[in-house]
C-alpha positions in Angstrom: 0.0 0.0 0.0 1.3 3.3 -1.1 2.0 6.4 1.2 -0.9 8.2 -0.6 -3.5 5.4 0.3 -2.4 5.1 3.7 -2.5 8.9 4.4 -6.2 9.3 2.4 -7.6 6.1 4.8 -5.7 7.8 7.8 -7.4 11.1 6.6 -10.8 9.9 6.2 -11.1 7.6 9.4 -10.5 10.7 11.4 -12.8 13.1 9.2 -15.5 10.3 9.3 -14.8 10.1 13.8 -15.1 14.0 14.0 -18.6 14.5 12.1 -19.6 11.6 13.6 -19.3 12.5 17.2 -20.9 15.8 16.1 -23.7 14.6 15.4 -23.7 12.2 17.8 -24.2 15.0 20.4 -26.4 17.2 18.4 -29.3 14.4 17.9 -28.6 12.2 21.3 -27.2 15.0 23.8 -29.1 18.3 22.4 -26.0 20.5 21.7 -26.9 23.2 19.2 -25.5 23.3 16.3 -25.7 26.3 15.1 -25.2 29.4 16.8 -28.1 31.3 16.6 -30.0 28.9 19.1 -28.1 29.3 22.2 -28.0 32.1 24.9 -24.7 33.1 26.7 -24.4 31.2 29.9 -22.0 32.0 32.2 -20.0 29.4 34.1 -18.7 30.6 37.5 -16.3 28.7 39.7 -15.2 29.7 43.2 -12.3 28.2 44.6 -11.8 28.0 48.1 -7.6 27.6 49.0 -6.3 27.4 52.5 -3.4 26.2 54.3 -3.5 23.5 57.2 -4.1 25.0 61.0 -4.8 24.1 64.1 -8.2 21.9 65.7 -11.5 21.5 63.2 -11.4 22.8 60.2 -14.8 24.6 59.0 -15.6 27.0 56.2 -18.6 28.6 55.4 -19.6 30.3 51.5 -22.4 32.8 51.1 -24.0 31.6 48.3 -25.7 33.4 45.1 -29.1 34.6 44.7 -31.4 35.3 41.7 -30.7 39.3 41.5 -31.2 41.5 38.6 -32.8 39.5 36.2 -30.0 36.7 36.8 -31.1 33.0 36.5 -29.4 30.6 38.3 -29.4 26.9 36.0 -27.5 24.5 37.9 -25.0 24.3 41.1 -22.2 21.7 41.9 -19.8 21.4 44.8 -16.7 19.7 45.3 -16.0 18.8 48.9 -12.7 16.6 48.2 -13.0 14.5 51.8 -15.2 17.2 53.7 -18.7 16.4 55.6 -20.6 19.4 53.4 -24.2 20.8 54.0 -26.2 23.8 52.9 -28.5 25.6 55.0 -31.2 27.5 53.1 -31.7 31.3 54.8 -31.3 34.8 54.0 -28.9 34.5 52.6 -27.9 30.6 51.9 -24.6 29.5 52.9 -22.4 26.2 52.4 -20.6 24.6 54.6 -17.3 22.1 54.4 -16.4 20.6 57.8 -13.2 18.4 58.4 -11.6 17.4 62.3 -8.1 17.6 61.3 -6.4 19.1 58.2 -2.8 17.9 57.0 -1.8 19.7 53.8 -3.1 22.8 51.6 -6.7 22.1 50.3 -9.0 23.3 47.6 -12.6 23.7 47.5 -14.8 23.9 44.4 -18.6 25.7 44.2 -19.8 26.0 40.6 -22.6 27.6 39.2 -24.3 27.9 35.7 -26.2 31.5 35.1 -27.8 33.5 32.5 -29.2 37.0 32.3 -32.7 37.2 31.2 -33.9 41.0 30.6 -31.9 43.2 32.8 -34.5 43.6 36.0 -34.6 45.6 38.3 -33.0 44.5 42.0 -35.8 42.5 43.7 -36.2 42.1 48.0 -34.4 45.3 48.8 -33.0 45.4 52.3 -34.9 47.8 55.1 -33.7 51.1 54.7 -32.7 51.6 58.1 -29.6 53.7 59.4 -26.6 52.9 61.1 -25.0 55.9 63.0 -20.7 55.0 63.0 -18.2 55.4 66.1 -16.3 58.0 65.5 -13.1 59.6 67.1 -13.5 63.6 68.0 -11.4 64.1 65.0 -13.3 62.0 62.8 -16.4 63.3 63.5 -15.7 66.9 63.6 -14.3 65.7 59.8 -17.0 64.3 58.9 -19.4 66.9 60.3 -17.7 69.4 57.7 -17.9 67.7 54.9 -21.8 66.7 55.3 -22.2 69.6 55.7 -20.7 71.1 52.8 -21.7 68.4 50.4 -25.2 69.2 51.4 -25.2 72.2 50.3 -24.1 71.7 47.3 -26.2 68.4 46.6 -30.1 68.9 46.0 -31.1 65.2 46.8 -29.6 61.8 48.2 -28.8 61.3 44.4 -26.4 63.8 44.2 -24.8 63.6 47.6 -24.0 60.2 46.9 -22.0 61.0 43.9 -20.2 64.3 45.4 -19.6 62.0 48.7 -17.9 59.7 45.9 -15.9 62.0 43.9 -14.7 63.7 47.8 -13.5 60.6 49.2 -11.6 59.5 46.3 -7.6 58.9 46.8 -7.0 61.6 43.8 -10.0 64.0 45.4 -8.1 67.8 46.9 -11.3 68.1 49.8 -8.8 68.4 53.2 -11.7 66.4 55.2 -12.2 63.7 53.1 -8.2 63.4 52.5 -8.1 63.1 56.7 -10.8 60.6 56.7 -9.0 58.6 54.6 -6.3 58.7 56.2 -7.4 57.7 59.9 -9.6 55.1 58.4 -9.4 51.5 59.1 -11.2 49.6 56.2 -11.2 46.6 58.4 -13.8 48.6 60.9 -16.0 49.1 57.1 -16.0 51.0 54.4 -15.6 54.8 55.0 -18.5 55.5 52.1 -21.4 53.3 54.4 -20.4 55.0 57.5 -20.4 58.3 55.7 -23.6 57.8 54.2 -24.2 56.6 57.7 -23.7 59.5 59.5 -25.6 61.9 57.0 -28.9 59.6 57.6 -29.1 57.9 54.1 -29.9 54.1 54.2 -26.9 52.5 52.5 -25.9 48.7 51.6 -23.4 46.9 49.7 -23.2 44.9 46.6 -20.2 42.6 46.3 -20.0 40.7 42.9 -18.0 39.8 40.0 -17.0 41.4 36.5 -17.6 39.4 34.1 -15.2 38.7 31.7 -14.3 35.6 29.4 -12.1 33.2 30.3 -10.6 35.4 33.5 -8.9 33.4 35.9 -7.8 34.3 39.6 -10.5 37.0 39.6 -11.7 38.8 42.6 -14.6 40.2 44.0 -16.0 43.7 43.3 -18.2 45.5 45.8 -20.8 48.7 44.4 -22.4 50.6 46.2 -26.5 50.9 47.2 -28.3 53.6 49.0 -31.8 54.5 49.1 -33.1 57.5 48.3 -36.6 57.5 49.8 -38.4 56.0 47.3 -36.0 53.2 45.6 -32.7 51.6 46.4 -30.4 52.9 43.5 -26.8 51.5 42.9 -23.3 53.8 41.9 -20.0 52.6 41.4 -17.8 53.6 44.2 -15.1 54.3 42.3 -16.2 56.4 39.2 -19.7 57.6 41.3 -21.7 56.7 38.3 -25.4 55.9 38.4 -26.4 52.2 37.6 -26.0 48.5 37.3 -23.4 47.3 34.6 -24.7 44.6 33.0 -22.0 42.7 33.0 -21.6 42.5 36.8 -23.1 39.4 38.8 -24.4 40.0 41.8 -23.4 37.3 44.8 -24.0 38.9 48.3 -26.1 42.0 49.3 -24.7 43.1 52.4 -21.8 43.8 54.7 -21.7 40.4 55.9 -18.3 37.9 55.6 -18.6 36.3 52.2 -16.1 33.3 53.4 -15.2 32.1 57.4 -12.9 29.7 57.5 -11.6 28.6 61.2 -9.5 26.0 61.7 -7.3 27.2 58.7 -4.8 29.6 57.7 -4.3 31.7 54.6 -7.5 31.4 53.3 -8.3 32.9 49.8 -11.6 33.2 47.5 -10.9 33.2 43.6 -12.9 33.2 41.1 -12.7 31.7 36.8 -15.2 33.0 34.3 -16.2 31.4 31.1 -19.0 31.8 28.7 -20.6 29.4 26.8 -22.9 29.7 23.8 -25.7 27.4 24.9 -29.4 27.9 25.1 -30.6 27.2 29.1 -32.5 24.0 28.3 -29.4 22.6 26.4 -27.7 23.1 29.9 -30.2 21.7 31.9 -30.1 18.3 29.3 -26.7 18.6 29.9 -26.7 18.2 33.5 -29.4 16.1 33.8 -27.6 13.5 31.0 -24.1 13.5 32.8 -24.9 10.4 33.9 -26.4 8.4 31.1 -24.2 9.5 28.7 -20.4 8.6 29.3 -19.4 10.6 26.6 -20.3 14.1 28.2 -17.6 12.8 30.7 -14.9 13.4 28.1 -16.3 16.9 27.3 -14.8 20.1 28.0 -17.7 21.1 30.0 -16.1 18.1 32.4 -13.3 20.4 33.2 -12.5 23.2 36.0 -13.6 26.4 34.4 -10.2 28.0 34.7 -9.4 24.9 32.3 -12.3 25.3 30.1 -11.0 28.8 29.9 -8.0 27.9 28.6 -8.9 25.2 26.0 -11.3 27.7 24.7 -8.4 29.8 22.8 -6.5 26.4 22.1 -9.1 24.7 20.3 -8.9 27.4 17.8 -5.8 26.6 16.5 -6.8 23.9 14.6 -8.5 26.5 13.1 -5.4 28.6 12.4 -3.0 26.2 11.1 -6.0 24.7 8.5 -5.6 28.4 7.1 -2.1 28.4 7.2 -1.9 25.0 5.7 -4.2 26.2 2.8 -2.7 29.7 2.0 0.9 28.0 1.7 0.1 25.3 -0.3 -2.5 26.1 -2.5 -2.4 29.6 -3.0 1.2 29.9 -2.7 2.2 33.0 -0.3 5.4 33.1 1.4 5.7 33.6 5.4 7.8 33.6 8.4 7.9 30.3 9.6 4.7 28.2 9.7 3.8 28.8 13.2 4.3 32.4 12.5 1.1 33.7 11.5 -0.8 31.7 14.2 1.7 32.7 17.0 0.2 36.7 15.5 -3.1 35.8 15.2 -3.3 34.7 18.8 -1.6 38.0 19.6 -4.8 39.9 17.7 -7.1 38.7 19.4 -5.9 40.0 22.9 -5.9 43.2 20.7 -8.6 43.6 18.4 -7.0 43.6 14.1 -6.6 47.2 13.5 -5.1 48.1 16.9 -2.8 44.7 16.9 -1.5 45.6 13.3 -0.6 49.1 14.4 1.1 48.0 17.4 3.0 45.1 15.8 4.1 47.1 12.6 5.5 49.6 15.0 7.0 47.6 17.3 8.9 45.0 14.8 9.7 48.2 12.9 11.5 49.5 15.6 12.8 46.3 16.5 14.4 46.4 13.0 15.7 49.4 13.0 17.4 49.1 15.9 19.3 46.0 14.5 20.0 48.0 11.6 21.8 50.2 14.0 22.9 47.8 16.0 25.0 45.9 13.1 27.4 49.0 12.4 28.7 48.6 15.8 30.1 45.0 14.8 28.1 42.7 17.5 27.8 39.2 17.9 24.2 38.1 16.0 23.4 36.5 19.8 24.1 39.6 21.4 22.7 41.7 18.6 19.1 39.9 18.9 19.4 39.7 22.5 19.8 44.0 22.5 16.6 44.2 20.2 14.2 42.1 22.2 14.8 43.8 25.8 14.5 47.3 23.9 11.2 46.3 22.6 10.0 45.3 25.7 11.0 48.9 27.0 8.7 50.0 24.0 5.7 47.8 25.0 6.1 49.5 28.4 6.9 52.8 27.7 4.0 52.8 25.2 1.7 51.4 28.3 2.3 54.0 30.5 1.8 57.0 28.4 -1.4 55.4 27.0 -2.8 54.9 30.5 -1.7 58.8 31.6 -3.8 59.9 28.1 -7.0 58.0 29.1 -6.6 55.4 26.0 -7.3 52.1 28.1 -7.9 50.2 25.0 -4.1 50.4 23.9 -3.5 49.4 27.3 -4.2 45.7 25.5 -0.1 46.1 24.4 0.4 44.0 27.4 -1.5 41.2 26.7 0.9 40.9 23.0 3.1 37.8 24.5 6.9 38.6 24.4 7.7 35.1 23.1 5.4 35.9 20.0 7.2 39.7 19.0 10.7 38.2 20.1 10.5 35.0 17.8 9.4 37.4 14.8 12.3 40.0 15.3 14.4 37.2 15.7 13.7 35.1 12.3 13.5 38.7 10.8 17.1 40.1 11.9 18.3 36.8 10.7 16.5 36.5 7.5 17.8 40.6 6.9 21.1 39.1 7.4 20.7 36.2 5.2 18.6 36.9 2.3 18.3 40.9 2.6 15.5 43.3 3.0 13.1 42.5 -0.1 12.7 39.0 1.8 11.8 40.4 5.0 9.4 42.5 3.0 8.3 39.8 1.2 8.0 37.0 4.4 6.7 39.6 7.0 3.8 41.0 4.4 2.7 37.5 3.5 3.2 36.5 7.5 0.6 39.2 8.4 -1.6 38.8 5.9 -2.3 35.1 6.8 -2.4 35.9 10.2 -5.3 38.3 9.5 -7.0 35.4 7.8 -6.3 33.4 10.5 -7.4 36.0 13.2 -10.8 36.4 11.0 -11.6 32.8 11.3 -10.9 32.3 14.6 -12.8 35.3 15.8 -15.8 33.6 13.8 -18.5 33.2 15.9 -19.6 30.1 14.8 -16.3 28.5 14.5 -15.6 29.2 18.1 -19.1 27.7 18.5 -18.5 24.8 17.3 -14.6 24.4 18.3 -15.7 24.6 22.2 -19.2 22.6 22.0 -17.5 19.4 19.5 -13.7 19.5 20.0 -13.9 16.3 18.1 -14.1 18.5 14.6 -10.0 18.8 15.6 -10.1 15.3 14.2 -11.8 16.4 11.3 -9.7 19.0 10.6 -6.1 17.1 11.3 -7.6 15.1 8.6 -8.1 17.4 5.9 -4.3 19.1 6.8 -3.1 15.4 5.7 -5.1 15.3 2.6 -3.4 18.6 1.6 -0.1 17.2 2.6 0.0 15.6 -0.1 -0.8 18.4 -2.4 1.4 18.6 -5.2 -0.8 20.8 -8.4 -0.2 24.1 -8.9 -0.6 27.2 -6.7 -2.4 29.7 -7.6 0.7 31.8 -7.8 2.2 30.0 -9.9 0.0 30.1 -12.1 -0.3 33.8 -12.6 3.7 33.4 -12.8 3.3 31.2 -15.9 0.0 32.8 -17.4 2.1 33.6 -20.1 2.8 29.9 -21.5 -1.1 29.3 -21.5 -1.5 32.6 -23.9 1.1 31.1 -26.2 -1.3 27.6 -26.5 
């Protein structure tokens, strides 16, 4: 049997697996196929770390409630050798119990949650007051700027915000700099005892940003008062009016999210992922897990902060089919193979248009710097070595000014992994010393233009659909790249290059 035949059945049995698993999920296990049928459900994991102590080892989680138009679908804890028990309340809490405790331990609590139309926040605390301890200082402080903030604010509204903008670290008001100052956060937050003080009913809303495939992330608290009528909610950092959609409530209150006794070092984090499924699919889902072993090998089966990272890998597949086809049947030249996707995987961190700007400056002056660099007569190593840690000084210094000028979104620069814009001026320097400029020219242009294809497809909605939902397609698609490995017709630039000979005939 001939290479060719062996690599066309090899090629085919793993097509054939990949579609058929697909399908095997979309008619048996209910996964969508396509993505208009889904809704974005948010998976949220808490982990739970400590460290071992001394005596019984107990911690208690406040757990989430249905806020904001927020649906909760489904819950699962991981106790890992702990007696475990919930105890439904205002609010519910869990609770992991252990009598002794002999190395560092890990907790799980996942939920699955979807926003319906945003709602308005539903069972509202009593708006009742509490009036803080204060030092003499303090209050005479405080008195003052009440006082003055009243004056200038015609309703709790507007106190709020001026109460904000006057306790803020950057603010110039003398009494709220002192306030700040003497203030333990550990006795609470200066703004409730403020608000406090000045008679205005005031809460606490701690919760999470959400944000795709975040990992280690931490809790966010905004701020509620009420201002007579309804309980309205500011962010205490900007003072602006309102709920962000994209913040998920988990505790109303002032109360301790996590106790842990019996422990030391105790710490909360949180991993975010979104999935594009419609809330019924997810309900199947869980419901299923147990009849069908196969949703045991799914990615769904992983920790979130793993699910989170497979979600970016499983799309490049994606990006080396492109690259595979570009090269060999159309025919373009680029840096390396891996090139393109290593640059694609850099544009998505930073949007196309701001990722080519960056890049093309950045390799630019990468390359101009080796231009300079090679009249002083260095070693290549040495050479190469000089160019990388000056870029990174350019990636920094072009961070900092862009956060002093207010432009966050350049502020995605960080995100560009060093290994990616070091490998590039590296293969570049040396092909400028090998081959000459036209080839660098001629690679780097043909490198970034597959990489924008490849950046296009994998920012595809629906490929990221179904690359996360049927990983198995990876089979499919390993299987076409060794059909076209064994490619050997024209390109299509080759045969613009001999369009002449056809004119001839």
């Amino acid at each position: 049997m001939s290479t060719r035949v062996k690599i066309e059945f090899v090629a085919a049995l793993l097509i054939l697996l990949g579609v058929g698993l697909m399908v095997y999920k979309v008619f048996f296990l209910g996964f969508p196929l396509l993505p208009g049928e889904y809704r974005d459900v948010w998976t949220i994991e808490s982990k739970i770390s400590f460290r071992p102590g001394e005596g019984q080892v107990q911690a208690d989680l406040t757990l989430p409630e249905e806020h904001a138009g927020w649906v909760l679908l489904d819950e699962h804890f991981a106790s890992s050798g702990f007696g475990f028990s919930v105890a439904d309340g205002d609010p519910r809490r869990a609770t992991w119990t252990r009598k002794s405790l002999s190395e560092p331990t890990t907790l799980y609590y996942k939920i699955q949650a979807y926003r319906q139309q945003p709602d308005a926040l539903s069972g509202q605390p009593d708006p009742q007051v509490q009036a803080p301890l204060l030092a003499a200082n303090q209050r005479a402080a405080m008195e003052r700027l009440v006082e003055v903030l009243e004056e200038k604010s015609a309703d709790r509204r507007s106190f709020t915000t001026l109460l904000i903008r006057a306790l803020d670290r950057r603010s110039e008001d003398p009494d709220g700099r002192f306030l700040r100052s003497t203030w333990d956060e550990e006795s609470g937050n200066i703004l409730l005892q403020t608000l406090g003080f000045a008679g205005i009913p005031a809460t606490v809303l701690r919760g999470i940003r959400l944000e795709d495939g975040r990992r280690r992330q931490t809790l966010s608290a905004m701020l509620e008062i009420y201002d007579g009528e309804v309980w309205r909610v500011f962010d205490p950092r900007t003072g602006e009016e309102g709920l962000r959609e994209d913040f998920f409530i988990w505790q109303r209150g002032t109360d301790a999210l996590l106790d842990v006794t019996g422990a030391r070092s105790s710490r909360l984090e949180f991993a975010l992922v979104s999935n594009s499924l419609p809330s019924r699919s997810v309900l199947a889902m869980e419901q299923r897990s147990g009849r069908y072993a196969l949703l045991d090998f799914s990615i769904y089966a992983l920790p979130v902060e793993q699910q989170g990272v497979f979600k970016g890998l499983l799309l490049i597949p994606v990006a080396a089919l492109v690259v595979v086809m570009i090269r060999l049947l159309v025919g373009i030249k680029t840096s390396g193979t891996f090139m393109p996707i290593l640059i694609a995987i850099a544009f998505i961190q930073t949007t196309l248009l701001l990722g080519l700007a960056i890049f093309l400056g950045l390799v630019a002056a990468g390359l101009w710097i080796r231009s300079w660099l090679s009249h002083m007569n260095l070693l290549l190593v040495s050479r190469i070595s000089a160019v990388v840690i000056v870029v990174i000084f350019l990636m920094a210094a072009l961070a900092l000014t862009s956060y002093r000028l207010g432009l966050d979104q350049v502020l995605s620069v960080t995100f560009f992994p060093v290994v990616i814009l070091a490998w590039t001026i590296e293969r570049m320097s040396i092909l400028w010393e090998e081959e000459g400029p036209h080839e660098v020219l001629l690679q780097g242009t043909g490198s970034l233009l597959v990489a924008t294809l490849a950046y296009l497809a994998m920012s595809n909605r629906l490929v990221s659909h179904l690359t996360f939902n049927f990983p198995e397609l990876t089979l499919s698609l390993l299987g076409v790249i060794l059909l076209l490995g064994k490619y050997t017709g024209y390109r299509l630039t080759e045969l613009y290059r001999f369009r002449s000979m056809g004119d001839k005939q």
